[in-house]
C-alpha positions as CSV (number, residue, x, y, z in Angstrom):
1,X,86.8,116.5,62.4
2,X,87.1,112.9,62.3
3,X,87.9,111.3,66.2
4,X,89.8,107.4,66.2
5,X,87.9,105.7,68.3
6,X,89.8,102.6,67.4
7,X,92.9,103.9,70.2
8,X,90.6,104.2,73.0
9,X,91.7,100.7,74.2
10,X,95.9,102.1,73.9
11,X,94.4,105.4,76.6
12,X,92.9,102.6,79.2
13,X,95.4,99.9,79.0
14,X,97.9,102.4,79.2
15,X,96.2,104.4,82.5
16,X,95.9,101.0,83.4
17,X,99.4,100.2,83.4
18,X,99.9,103.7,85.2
19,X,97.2,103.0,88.0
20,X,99.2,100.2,88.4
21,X,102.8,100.8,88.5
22,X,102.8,103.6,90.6
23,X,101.8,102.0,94.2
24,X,103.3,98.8,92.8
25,X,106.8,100.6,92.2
26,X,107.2,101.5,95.9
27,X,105.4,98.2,97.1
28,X,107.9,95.6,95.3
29,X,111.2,94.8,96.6
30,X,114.0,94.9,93.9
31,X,114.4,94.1,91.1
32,X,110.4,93.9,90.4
33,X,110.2,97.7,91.3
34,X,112.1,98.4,88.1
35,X,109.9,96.5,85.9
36,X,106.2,98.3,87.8
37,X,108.5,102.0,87.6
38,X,109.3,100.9,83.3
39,X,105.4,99.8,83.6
40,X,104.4,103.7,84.5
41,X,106.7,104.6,82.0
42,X,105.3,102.6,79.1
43,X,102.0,103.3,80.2
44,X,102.3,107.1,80.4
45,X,103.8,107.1,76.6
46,X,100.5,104.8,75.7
47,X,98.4,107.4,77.2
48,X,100.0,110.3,75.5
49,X,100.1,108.4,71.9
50,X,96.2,107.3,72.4
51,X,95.1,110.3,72.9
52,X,97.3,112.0,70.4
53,X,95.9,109.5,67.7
54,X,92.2,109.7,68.9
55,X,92.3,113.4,68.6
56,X,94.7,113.8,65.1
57,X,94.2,110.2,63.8
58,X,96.8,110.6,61.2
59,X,99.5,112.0,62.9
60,X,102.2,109.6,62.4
61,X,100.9,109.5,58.0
């Protein structure tokens, strides 16, 4: 089984952007709350596709 190691840096920039946006969402006052709760968001779905592609690496071929 061959691992992608190349999507490691999509898993930490996107628990990265997860770590962040959750206090941040209820710390901000409107509108910037939206843009750290779409930050979770985004990062959550980089998460999920990093380590969907390190585990399958062609998954998406």
């Amino acid at each position: 089984m061959k691992i992608g190691y190349q999507y490691i840096p999509l898993i930490i920039a996107g628990l990265s952007a997860a770590a962040w946006g959750f206090p941040a969402a209820h710390r901000l006052k409107r509108p910037f709350d939206i843009a750290a709760a779409l930050a979770v968001l985004l990062g959550v779905i980089a998460f999920a596709i990093g380590i969907l592609l390190t585990c399958i690496p062609g998954f998406f071929k």
